[in-house]
C-alpha positions in Angstrom: 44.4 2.2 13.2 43.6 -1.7 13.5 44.4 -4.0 10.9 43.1 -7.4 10.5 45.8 -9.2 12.4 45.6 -5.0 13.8 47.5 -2.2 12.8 46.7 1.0 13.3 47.4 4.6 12.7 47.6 4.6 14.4 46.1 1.7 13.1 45.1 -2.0 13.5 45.4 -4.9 11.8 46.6 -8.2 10.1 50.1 -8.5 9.6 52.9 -6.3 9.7 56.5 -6.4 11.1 56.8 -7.7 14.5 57.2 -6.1 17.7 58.8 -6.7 20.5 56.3 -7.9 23.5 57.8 -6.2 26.5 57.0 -7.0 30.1 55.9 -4.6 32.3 58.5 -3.8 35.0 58.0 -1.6 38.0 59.8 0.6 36.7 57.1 1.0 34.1 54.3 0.6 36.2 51.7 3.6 35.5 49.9 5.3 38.7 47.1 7.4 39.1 44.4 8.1 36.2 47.2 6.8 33.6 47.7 3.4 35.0 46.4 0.6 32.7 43.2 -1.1 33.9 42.4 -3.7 31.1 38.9 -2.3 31.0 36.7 -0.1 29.2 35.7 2.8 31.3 32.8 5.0 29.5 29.6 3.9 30.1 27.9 1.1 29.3 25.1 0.8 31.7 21.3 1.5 30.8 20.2 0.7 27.6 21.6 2.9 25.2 23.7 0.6 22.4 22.4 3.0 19.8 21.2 6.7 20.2 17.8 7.2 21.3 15.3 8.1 19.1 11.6 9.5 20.4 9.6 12.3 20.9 10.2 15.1 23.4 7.3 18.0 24.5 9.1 20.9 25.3 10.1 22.4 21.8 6.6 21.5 20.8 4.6 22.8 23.9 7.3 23.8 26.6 5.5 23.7 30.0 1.8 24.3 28.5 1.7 20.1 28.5 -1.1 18.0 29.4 -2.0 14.4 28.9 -4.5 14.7 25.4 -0.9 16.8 23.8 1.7 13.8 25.0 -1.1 10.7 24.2 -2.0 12.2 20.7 1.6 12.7 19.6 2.4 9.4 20.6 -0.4 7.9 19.0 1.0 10.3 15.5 4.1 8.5 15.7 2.3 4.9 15.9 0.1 6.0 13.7 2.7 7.6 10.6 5.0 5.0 11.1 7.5 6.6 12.9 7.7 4.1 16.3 8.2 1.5 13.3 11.1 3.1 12.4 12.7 3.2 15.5 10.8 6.7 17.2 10.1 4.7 20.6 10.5 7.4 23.5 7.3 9.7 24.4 9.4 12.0 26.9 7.4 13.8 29.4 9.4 17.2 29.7 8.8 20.0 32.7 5.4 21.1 33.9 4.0 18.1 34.5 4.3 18.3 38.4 1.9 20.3 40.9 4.0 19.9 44.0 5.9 17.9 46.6 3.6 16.3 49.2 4.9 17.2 53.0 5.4 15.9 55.1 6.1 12.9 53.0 7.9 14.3 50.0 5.9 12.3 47.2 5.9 14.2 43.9 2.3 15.0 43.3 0.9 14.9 39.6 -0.9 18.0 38.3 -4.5 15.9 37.8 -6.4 18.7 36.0 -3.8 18.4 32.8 -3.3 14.5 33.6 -6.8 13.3 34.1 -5.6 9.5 34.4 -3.1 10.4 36.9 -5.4 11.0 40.0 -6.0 7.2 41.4 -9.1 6.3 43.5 -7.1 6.6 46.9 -6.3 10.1 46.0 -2.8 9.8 45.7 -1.8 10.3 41.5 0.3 7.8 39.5 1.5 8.0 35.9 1.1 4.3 35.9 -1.8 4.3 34.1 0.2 6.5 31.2 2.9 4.8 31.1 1.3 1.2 30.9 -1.0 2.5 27.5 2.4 4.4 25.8 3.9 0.3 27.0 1.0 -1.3 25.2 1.5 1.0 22.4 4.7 -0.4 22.0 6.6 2.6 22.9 8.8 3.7 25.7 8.0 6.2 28.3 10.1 9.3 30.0 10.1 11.8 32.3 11.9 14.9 33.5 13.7 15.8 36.1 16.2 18.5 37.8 19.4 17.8 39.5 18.7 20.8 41.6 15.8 21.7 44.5 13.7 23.4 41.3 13.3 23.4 38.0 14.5 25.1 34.5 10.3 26.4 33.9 10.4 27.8 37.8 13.3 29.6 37.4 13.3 30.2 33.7 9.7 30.1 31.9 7.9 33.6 30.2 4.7 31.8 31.0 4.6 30.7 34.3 2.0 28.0 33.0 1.8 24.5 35.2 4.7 25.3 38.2 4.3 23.6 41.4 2.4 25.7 44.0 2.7 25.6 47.8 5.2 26.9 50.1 8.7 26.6 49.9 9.1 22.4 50.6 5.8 21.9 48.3 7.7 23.6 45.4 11.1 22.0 45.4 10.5 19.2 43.2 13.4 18.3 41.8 16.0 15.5 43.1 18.6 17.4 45.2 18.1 15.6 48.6 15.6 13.7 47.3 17.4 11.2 44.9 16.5 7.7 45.7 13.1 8.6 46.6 11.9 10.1 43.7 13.5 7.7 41.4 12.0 4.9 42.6 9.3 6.7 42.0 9.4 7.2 39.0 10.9 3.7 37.5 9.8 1.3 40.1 6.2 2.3 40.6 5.3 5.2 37.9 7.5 2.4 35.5 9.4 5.2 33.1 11.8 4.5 31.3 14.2 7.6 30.3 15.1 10.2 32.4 16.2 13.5 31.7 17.5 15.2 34.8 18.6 19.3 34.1 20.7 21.5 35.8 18.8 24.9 36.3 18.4 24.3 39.7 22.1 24.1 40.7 23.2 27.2 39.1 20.5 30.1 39.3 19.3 30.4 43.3 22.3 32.3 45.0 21.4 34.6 47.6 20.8 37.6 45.4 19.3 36.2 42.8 15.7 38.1 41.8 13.7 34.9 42.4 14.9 34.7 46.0 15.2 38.4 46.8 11.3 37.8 45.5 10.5 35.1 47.7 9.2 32.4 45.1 12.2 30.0 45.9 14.6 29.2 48.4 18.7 29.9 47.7 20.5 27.1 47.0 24.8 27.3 46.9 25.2 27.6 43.1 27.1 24.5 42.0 27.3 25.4 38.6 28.3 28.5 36.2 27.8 27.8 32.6 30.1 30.9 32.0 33.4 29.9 34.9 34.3 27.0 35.7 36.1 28.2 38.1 32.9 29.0 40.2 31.7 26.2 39.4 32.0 23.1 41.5 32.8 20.1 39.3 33.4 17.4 41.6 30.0 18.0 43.5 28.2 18.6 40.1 29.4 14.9 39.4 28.9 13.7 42.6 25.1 14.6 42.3 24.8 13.2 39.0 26.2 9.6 40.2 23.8 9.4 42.7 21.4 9.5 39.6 23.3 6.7 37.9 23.7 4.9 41.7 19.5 5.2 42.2 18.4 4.3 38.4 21.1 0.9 38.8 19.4 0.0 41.9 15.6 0.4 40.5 16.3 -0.7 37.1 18.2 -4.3 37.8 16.9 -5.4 34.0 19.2 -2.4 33.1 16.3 -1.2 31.0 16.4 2.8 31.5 18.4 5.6 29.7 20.4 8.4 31.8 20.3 11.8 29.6 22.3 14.2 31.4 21.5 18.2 30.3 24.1 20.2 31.7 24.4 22.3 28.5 28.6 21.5 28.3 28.9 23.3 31.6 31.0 21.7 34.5 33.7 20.4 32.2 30.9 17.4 31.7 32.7 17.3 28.3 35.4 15.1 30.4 33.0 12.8 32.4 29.7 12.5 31.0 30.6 9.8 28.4 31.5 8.2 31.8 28.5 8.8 33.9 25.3 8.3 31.6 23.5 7.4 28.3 23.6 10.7 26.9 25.2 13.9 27.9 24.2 17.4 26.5 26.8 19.3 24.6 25.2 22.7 24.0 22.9 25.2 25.8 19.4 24.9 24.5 19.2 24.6 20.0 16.1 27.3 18.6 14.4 27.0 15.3 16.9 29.2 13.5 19.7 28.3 11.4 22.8 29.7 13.7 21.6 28.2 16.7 21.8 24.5 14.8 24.8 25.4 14.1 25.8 26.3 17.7 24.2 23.1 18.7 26.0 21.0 16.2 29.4 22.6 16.2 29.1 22.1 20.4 29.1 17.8 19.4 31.1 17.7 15.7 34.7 17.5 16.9 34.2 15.4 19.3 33.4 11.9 17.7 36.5 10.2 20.5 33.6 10.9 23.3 30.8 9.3 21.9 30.0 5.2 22.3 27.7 2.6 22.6 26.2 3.1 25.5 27.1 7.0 25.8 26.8 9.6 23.6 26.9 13.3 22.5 24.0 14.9 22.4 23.7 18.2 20.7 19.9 18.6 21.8 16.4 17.8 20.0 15.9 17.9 16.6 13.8 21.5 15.8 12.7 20.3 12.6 8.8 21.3 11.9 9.7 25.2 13.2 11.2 28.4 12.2 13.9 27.9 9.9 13.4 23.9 9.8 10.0 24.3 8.7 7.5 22.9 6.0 9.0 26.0 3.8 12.3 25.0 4.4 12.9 21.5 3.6 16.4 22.1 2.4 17.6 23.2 5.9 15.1 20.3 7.2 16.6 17.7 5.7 20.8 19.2 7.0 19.5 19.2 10.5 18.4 15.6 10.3 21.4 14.3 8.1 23.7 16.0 10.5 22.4 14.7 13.5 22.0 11.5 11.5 26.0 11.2 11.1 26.6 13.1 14.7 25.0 9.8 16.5 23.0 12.3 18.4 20.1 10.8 19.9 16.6 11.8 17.2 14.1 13.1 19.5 11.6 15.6 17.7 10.5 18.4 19.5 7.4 19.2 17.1 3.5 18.7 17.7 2.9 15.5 15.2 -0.9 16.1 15.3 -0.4 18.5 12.7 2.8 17.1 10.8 2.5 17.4 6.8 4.2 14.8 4.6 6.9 16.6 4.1 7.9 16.8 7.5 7.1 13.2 8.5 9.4 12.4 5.3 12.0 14.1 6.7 11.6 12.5 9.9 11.1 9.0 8.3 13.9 8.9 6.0 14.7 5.0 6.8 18.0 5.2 5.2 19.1 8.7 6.7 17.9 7.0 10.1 20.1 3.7 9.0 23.3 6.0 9.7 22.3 7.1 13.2 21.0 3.6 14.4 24.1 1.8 12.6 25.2 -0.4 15.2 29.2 0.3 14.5 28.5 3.5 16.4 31.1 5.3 15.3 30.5 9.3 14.9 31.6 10.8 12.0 34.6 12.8 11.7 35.4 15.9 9.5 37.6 15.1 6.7 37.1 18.6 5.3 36.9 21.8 7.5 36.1 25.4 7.0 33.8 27.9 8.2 31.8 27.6 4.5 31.9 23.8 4.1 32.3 20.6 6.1 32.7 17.0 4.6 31.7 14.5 7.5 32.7 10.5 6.8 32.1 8.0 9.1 32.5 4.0 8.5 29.7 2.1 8.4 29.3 -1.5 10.6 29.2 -3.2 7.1 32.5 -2.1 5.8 31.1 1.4 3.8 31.3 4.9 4.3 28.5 7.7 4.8 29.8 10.8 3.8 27.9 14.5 4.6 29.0 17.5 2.4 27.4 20.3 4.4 27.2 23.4 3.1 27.4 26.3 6.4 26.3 29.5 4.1 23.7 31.4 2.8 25.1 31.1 -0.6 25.5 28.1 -3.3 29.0 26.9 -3.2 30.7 24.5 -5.6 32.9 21.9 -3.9 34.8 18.4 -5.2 34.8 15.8 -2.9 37.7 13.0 -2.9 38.5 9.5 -2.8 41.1 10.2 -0.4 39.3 12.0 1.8 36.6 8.9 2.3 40.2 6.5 2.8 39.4 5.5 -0.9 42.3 4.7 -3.6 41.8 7.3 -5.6 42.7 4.9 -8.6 39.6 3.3 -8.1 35.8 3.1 -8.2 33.8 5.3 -6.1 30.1 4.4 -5.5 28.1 7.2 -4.4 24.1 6.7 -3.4 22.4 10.3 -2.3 20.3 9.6 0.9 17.1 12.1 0.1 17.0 11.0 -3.4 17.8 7.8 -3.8 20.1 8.4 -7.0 23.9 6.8 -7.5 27.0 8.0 -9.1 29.8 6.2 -9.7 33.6 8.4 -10.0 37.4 8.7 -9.6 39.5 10.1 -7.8 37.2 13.3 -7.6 34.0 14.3 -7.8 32.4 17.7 -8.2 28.9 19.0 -6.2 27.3 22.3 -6.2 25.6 22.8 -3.0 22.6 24.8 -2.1 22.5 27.5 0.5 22.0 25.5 3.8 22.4 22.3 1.6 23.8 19.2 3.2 24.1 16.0 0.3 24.4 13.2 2.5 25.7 9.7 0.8 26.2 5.7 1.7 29.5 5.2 -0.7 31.5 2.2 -1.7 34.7 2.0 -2.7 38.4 0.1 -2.6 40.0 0.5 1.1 43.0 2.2 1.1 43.6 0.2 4.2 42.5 -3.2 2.9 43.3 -5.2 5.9 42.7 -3.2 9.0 41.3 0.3 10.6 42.7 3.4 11.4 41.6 4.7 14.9 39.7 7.2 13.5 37.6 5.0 11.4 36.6 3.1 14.7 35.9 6.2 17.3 32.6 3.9 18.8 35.6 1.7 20.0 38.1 4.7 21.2 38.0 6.3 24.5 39.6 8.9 25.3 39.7 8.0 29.1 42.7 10.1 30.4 42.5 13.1 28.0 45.4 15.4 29.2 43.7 18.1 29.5 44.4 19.8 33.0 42.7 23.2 32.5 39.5 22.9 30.7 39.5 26.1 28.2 36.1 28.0 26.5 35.7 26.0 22.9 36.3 29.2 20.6 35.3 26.8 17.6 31.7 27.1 18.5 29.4 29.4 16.6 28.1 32.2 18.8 24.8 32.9 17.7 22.0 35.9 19.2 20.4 33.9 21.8 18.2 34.7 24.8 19.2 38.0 25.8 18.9 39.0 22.1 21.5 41.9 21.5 21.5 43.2 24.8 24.4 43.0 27.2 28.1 41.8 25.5 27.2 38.9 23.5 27.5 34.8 23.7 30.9 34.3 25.0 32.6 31.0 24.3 32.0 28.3 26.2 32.1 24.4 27.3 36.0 24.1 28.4 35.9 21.3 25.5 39.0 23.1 23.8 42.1 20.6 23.8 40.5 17.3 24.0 41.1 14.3 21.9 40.9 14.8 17.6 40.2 12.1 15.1 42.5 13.0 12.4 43.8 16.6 14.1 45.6 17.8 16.7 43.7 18.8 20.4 43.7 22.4 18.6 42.4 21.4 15.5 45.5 21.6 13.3 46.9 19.6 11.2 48.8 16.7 12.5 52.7 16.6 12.3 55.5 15.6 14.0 59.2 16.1 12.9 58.4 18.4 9.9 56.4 15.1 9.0 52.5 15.5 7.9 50.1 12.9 8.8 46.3 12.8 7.4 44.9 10.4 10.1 45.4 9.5 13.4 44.8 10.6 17.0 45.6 13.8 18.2 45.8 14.2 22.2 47.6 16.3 24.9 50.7 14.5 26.9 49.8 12.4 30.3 46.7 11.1 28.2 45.7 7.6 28.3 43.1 5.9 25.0 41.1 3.5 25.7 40.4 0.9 22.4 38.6 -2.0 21.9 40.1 -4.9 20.3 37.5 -5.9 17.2 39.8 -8.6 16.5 42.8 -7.2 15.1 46.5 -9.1 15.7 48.4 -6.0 15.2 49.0 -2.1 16.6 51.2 -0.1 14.3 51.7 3.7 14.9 53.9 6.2 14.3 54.5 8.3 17.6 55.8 11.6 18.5 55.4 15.5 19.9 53.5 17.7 17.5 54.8 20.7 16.0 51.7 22.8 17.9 53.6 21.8 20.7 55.7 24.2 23.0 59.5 23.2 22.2 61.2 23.0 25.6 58.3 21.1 27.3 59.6 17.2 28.8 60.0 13.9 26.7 57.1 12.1 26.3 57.2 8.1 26.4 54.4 6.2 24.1 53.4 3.0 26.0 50.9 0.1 24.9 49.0 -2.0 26.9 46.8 -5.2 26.0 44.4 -6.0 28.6 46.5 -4.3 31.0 49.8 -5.9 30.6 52.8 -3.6 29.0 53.6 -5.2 25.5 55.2 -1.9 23.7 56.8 1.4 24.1 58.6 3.9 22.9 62.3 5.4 23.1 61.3 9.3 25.1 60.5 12.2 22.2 61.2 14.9 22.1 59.8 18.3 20.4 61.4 18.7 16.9 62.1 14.8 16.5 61.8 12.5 13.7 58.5 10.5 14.9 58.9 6.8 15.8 57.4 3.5 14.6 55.9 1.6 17.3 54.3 -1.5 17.1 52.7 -4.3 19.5 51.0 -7.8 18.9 47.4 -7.7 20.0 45.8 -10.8 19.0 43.4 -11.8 21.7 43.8 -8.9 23.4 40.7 -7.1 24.6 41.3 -3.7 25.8 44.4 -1.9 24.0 45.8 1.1 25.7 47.7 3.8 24.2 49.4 6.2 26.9 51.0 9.1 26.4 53.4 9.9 29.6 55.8 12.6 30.6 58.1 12.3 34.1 56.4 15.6 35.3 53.9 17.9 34.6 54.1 20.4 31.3 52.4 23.0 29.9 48.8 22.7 29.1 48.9 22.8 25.3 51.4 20.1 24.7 50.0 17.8 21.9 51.3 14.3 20.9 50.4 12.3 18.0 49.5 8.4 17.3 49.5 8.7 13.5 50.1 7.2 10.1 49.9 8.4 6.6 49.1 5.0 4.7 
């Protein structure tokens, strides 16, 4: 945690006992992914400091798109207010394409759904789009595929607007064709967002029915949203960088925004924070309740791997549909407060032409939207977990909490949140102020709800720090990077809810997936237990696996304090594990080696004027996969 003059809990903060400022010696010196670089590695390209907000087509009209659909909602969110409130992106999602000119290889625009598109040279342009969504004030986007096709070719019931032609005319998306067509689309078309999928890297082996059929050519599968091990991670991120490499190069104002969908699959949960603007955590959300929860269970425990710049995104909001619609404002309103304290990028996936009130006050809910767009970026963290409830806190830019009580179940619930659990004194005055209603409470120590079925009470409180003069890490997980994780074998995330999906009941069922089990916790072990070391319990901190290295930025703190040590999750005979510190890349602190079973350790460095803090946790060797470590504090 930080602390004024910088502890942490780890925590940061003003003053506290003084630490020893050791040199770095070769001895010390780290190698290889845990060496100490001084910098801050996830990404801060594009223009992403807060999530994106906008308006996506495909919920609303999948493929069946055309240029009246796209203008008039963007003209409904002008029109109700909603590009006011921050609703800037008009994201043109698949079928928009007819083919790909040969022998050239231009994309061609489908002209008979985008009238403007066809230019008087007979070539076709979304300049003209793009230039009147500008004027409106708004910002444009487009989609893309990382493969030689696209989700709708291989995946649509309809069939409606896919490319036509032979086999070359039909490959439309980027594999092979990277720098050209995003030129394309930036420098000349002048987008603004792209949003490049992965359907075409996973579904075209040899005997797959469209290429037994003839429709497509086969393409080597690179990914397998159900094995990693058949899928090829370092070409999926190969591919993807040559995305990032071509949108640098035709964006040098820096004014685009990478959205990667690769559904969690190919161990993206690792690198994605590293390699664009927003990164997909889930396969795709449907307007019923259990596939929000899939979607948001995919993204809630893991608030270390979302930043300014890069973040989780869970998939569009399905609000005006199914579950989430006009009849169900209660679950309404929970799909937008969670995304709201998730940081996932707002885009609505619902036709606005037709929005009633109560919808577009869900939408517009200025201070529910204050939460995702606050500029601390920090996503919340669950300071109460069960499979009934979930209490989500996150700490505000200004110095105040929000705080989400969430209730999972079909069934009114009665539930007491704390001071303690928001990092209040319990001794003292809690302010409460209910987001949808506008009404404020004031309590102690405790206060009782009763929740609705499907009810989530979201609230801005105020209250007396219990850290008064610093942070503790997980109050500050915009600034903490988990850049070496430790995780050497990504494993299926069994925490995920499994919901009836696209093959309905047939087959086995929705297996878990999206290797994101074992990665860095915000106030929990890598497993999601409780943290302790030694026999000794601790409420907050950072949980992580050995040979891990956190990245933090400095807000101005003069002091690191932490108490270190092996977890009691951990296997007992695994090796010692050293706790180093870094400050802009120079040694300053480190531990004696722990061991399992151990009392844990105070360690503490000076950091004022220090950047870039690093926190690495190293072992002489390799050890067993699930071998968690803790950076924690109780006060």
């Amino acid at each position: 945690m930080w602390v004024r003059a910088f502890r942490w809990s780890a925590f940061l903060g003003t003053s506290v006992a003084a630490a020893a400022l050791i040199a770095a010696t070769p001895a010390m010196a780290q190698s290889g992914s845990l060496a100490a670089s001084g910098r801050w590695s996830a990404y801060t390209g594009g223009n992403a400091p807060l999530p994106p907000m906008g308006w996506n087509s495909w919920n609303a009209f999948a493929s069946d798109i055309d240029e009246a659909k796209l203008m008039g909602s963007a003209e409904a969110i002008v029109k109700h207010g909603l590009a006011a409130k921050g609703y800037r992106y008009v994201d043109l999602d698949d079928g928009w394409w007819l083919k790909r000119r040969q022998p050239d290889g231009r994309i061609i625009i489908r002209t008979a759904n985008f009238p403007s598109a066809l230019t008087a040279d007979g070539n076709t342009s979304f300049r003209p789009l793009t230039d009147r969504l500008h004027a409106m004030g708004l910002k444009a986007g487009i989609y893309s595929d990382m493969g030689k096709n696209s989700c709708a070719q291989l995946y649509s019931t309809t069939g409606l607007n896919q490319p036509v032609g032979t086999f070359d005319e039909k490959e439309v998306g980027l594999h092979g064709n990277v720098d050209k067509d995003i030129k394309l689309y930036f420098e000349e078309w002048g987008f603004d967002l792209i949003k490049v999928d992965a359907c075409g890297l996973r579904g075209l082996t040899p005997e797959s029915p469209w290429v037994k059929q003839g429709k497509f050519r086969a393409l080597t599968p690179v990914v397998d949203s159900e094995s990693l091990g058949r899928t090829n991670i370092p070409e999926a991120k190969r591919l993807y960088a040559q995305v990032r490499a071509a949108l640098e190069k035709y964006n040098p104002d820096n004014d685009f925004v990478f959205s990667l969908c690769l559904w969690g699959a190919a161990d993206v949960r690792a690198w994605g924070k590293d390699m664009g603007n927003m990164s997909r955590t889930s396969d795709d959300i449907a307007p019923t309740w259990g596939r929000m929860l899939h979607s948001y269970d995919s993204a809630v425990r893991r608030p270390l791997y979302g930043h300014p710049g890069s973040w989780n995104d869970p998939d569009m909001l399905y609000i005006g549909a199914g579950d989430f619609d006009e009849k169900h404002l209660t679950e309404a309103r929970s799909h937008m407060s969670l995304w709201a304290m998730l940081n996932a990028p707002l885009m609505i996936g619902y036709d606005l032409r037709k929005a009633p009130k109560s919808l577009l006050d869900v939408f517009g809910n200025a201070a529910v939207i204050a939460l995702n767009q606050d500029p601390a970026g920090n996503q919340a963290v669950l300071a109460y977990d069960s499979n009934d409830v979930q209490f989500l806190v996150k700490t505000l830019a200004n110095g105040d909490k929000a705080v989400a009580l969430f209730n999972r179940t079909a069934m009114p619930l009665d539930v007491s949140l704390t001071a303690e659990q928001l990092k209040y004194l319990d001794d003292a005055d809690v302010q409460l102020t209910d987001l949808w209603t506008g009404k404020s409470m004031r309590f102690k120590k405790e206060q009782s709800f009763k929740l609705a079925p499907h009810e989530t009470l979201v609230f801005r409180a105020k209250g007396t720090r219990r850290l008064a003069n610093g942070l503790y890490l997980s109050e500050m997980t915009g600034r903490v990077n988990p850049a070496v994780d430790g995780v050497v074998v990504p494993e299926p995330e069994p925490m995920i809810h499994r919901p009836i999906f696209w093959a309905g009941t047939h087959g086995m069922g929705e297996p878990p997936r999206y290797g994101g089990w074992g990665g860095a916790q915000a106030d929990a072990t890598p497993y999601a237990m409780r943290i302790n070391v030694g026999g000794t319990p601790y409420e907050t901190g950072i949980g992580i696996l050995a040979n891990s290295r956190l990245e933090v930025r400095n807000p101005g703190f003069s002091t690191f304090n932490a108490m270190v040590g092996v977890d009691d999750s951990a296997f007992a005979k695994a090796r010692p594990v050293t706790f180093l510190v870094y400050g802009d890349g120079k040694l300053i602190a480190q531990s004696k080696p722990m061991r399992f079973g151990q009392k844990p350790a105070p360690l503490t460095a000076k950091v004022s004027g220090v950047k870039i803090v690093e926190l690495v946790a190293k072992t002489a060797g390799p050890v067993p996969q699930a071998f968690p470590v803790a950076w924690g504090r109780r006060r």
